[in-house]
C-alpha positions in Angstrom: 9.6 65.3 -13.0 12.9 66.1 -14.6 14.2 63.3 -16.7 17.8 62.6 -17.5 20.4 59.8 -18.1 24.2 58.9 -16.3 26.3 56.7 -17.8 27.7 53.4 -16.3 31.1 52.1 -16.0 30.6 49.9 -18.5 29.1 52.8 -20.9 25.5 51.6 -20.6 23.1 54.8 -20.2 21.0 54.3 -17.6 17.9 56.8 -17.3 16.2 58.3 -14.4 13.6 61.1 -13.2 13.4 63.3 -10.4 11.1 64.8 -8.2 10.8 67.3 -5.0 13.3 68.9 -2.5 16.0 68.0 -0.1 18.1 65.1 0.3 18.6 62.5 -2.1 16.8 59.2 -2.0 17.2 56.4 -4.9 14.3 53.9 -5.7 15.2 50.5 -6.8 12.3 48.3 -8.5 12.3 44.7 -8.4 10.7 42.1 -11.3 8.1 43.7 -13.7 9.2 47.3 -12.5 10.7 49.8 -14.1 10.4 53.4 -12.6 6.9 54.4 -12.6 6.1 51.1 -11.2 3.7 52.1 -8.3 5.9 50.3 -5.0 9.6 51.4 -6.4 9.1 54.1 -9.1 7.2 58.1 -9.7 4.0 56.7 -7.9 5.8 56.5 -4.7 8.5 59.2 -5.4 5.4 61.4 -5.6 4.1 60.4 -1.9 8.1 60.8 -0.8 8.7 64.5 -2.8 7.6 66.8 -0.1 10.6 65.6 2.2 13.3 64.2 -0.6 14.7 64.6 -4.0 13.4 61.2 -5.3 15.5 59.3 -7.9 13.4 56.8 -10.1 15.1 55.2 -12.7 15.2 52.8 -15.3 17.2 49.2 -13.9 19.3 48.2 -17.1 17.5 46.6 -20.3 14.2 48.4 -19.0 12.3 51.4 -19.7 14.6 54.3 -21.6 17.8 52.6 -20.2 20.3 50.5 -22.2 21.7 47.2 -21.7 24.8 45.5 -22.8 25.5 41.7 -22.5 26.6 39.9 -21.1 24.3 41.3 -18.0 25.5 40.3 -14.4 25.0 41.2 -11.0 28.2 43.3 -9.9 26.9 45.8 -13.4 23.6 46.4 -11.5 25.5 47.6 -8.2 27.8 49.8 -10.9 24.4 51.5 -12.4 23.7 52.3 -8.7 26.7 53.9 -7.9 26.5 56.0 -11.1 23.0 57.0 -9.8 24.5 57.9 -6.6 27.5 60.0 -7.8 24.6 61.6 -9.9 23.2 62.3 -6.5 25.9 64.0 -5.3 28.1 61.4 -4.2 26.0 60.0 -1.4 22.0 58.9 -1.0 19.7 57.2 1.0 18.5 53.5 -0.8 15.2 52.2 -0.7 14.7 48.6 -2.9 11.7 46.8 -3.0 11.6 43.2 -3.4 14.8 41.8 -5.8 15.2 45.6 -6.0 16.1 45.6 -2.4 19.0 42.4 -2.6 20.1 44.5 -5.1 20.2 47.8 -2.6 22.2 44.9 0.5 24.8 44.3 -1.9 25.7 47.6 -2.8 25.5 48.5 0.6 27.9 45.9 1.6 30.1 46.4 -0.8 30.8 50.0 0.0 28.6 51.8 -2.1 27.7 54.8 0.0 25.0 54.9 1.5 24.4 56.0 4.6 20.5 54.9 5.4 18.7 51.7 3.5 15.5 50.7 3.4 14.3 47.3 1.9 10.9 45.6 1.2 10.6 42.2 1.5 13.8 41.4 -0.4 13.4 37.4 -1.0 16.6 36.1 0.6 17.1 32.5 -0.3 17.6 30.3 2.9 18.0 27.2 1.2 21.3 26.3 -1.1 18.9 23.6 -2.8 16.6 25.9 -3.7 19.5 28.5 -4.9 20.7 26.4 -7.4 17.7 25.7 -9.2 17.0 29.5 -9.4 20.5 29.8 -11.4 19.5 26.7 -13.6 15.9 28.6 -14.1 17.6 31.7 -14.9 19.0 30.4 -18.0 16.0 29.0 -18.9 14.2 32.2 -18.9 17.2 33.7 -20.7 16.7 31.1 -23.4 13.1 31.9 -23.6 13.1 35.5 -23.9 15.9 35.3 -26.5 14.3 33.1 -28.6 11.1 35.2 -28.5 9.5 33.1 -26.5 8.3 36.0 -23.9 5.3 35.0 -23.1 6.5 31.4 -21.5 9.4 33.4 -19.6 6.9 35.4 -17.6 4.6 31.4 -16.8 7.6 30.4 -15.7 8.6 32.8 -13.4 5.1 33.1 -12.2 4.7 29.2 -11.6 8.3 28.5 -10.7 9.5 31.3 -8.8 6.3 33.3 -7.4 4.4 29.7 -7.1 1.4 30.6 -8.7 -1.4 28.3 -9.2 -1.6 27.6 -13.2 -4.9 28.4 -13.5 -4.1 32.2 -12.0 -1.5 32.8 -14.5 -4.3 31.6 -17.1 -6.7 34.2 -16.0 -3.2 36.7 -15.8 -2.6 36.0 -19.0 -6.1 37.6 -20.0 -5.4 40.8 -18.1 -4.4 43.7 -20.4 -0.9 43.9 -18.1 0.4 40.6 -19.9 1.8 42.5 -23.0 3.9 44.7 -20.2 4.9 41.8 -18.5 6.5 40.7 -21.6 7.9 43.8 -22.8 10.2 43.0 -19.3 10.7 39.4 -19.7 14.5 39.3 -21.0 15.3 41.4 -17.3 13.6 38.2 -15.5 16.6 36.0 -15.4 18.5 39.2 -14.0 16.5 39.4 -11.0 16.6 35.7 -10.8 20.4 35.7 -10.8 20.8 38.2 -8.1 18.1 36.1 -6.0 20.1 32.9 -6.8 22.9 34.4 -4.7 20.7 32.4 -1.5 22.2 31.9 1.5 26.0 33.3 1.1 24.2 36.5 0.9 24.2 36.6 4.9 27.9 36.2 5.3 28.0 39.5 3.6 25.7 41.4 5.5 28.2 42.5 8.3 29.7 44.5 5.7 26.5 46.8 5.6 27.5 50.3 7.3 24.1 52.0 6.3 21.5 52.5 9.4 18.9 50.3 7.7 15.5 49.1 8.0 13.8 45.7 7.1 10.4 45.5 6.5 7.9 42.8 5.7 4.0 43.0 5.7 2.2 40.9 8.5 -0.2 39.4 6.0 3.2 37.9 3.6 3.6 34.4 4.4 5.4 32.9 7.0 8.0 31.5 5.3 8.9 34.7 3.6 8.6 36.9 7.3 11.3 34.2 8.6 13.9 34.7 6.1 13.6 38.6 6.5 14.2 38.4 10.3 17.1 35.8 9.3 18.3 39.1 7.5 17.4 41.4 9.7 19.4 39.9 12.4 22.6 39.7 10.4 23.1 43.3 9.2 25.2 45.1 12.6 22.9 48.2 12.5 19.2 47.0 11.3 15.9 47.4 12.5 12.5 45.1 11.7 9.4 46.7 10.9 6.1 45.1 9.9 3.2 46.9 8.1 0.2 45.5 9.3 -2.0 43.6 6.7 0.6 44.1 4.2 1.9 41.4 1.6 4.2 41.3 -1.4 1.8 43.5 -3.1 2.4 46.8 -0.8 0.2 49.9 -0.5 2.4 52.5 -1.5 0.7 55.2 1.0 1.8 52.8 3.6 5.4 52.3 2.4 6.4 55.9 1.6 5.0 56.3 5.9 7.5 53.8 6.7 9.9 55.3 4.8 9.8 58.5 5.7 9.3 57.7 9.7 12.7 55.6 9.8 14.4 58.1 7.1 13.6 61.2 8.9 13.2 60.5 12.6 17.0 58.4 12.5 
């Protein structure tokens, strides 16, 4: 792994590793990930690093990368274009989870990208339901900045992930906690970008990139709906599920669906 930093347009540092040979592919993490998180960081850029140079990085306010505030969406899709100047100008995307809403929208909005890959991205289907994400959002805000880290993660475990109380009880027990913590001010960033519900889909047209959806078969069905909602509405996309897959993904089966759509194109 070769580790270095590119600077935003805003004049955050944003760092990033990576790893193998031949053409450029950029991993985007969702909640709780920064880039050696296994589904989105070096685990799977290891799996990947036979068949592409495989970008991991740091999101903003995580890991080794900076952060400046106010944070918003549209400086997310900026650290991604820096990434991808860094990469020569042009790279294939994969995002898992918020990770990948974060990949559509810079894909629709230009970015270049020629081939996108997304896991399970949690599109939003209901307005209702959209809204309370951006009134939670600044609720976990004022949590994490008033130290209060360990009730921002509850919260987005019970509110937004709908985890029984008692699970997050037993979580909270787990060694993992204190990193879940560590990331709790980035929380209300992913929630923000997830908040964006159903208006996202009037702006998937705009995505150019050859792209592939996937889901697992063993995600709920709620969740498989709204990605063949989003599936549908991007001109160039195809729908893949991984068998016996949920949220939680095997990364030996994600870099195989990866690298089948990504090479065979």
């Amino acid at each position: 792994m070769k580790s270095h930093t590119v600077t935003s347009a805003d004049g955050t540092s944003i760092a990033f590793e990576t790893t193998g040979k031949g053409p450029p592919l950029i991993l985007v993490g969702g909640a709780f990930c920064d880039r050696t998180a296994p589904t989105s960081g070096t685990p799977l850029a290891a799996l990947l690093a036979h068949r592409f140079t495989v970008f991991s990085y740091d999101r903003r306010g995580r890991g080794d990368s900076g952060d400046t505030s106010p944070h918003s969406p549209e400086l997310e899709v900026e650290d991604l274009a820096a990434l991808i100047t860094a990469a020569g100008g042009s790279a294939a995307v994969f995002g898992n989870s918020s990770g990948g809403l974060l990949a559509l929208d810079a894909a629709a909005r230009g970015l270049s990208i020629p081939k996108l890959v997304v896991y399970e991205p949690p599109v939003i289907l209901d307005a209702d339901r959209a809204r309370a994400f951006e009134a939670l959002a600044t609720q976990l805000d004022e949590a994490a900045r008033g130290n209060r880290r360990s009730e921002a993660v509850e919260l987005y475990f019970t509110k937004v992930m709908q985890l029984p109380e008692p699970a997050v009880a037993q979580m909270r027990k787990a060694p993992m906690w204190a990193g879940l913590e560590h990331l709790a001010h980035t929380l209300s960033y992913d929630l923000l970008i997830t908040a964006r519900g159903p208006s996202r889909l009037e702006q998937m047209p705009a995505v150019r990139a050859a792209t592939l959806v996937m889901d697992g078969g063993a995600s709920p069905a709620w969740m498989r709906e709204a990605i063949q909602t989003l599936a549908q509405a991007i001109p160039s996309a195809r729908h893949r599920t991984l068998e016996g897959q949920t949220h939680a993904v095997d990364p030996k089966a994600l870099a195989r669906g990866l690298e089948e759509f990504l090479v065979n194109l």
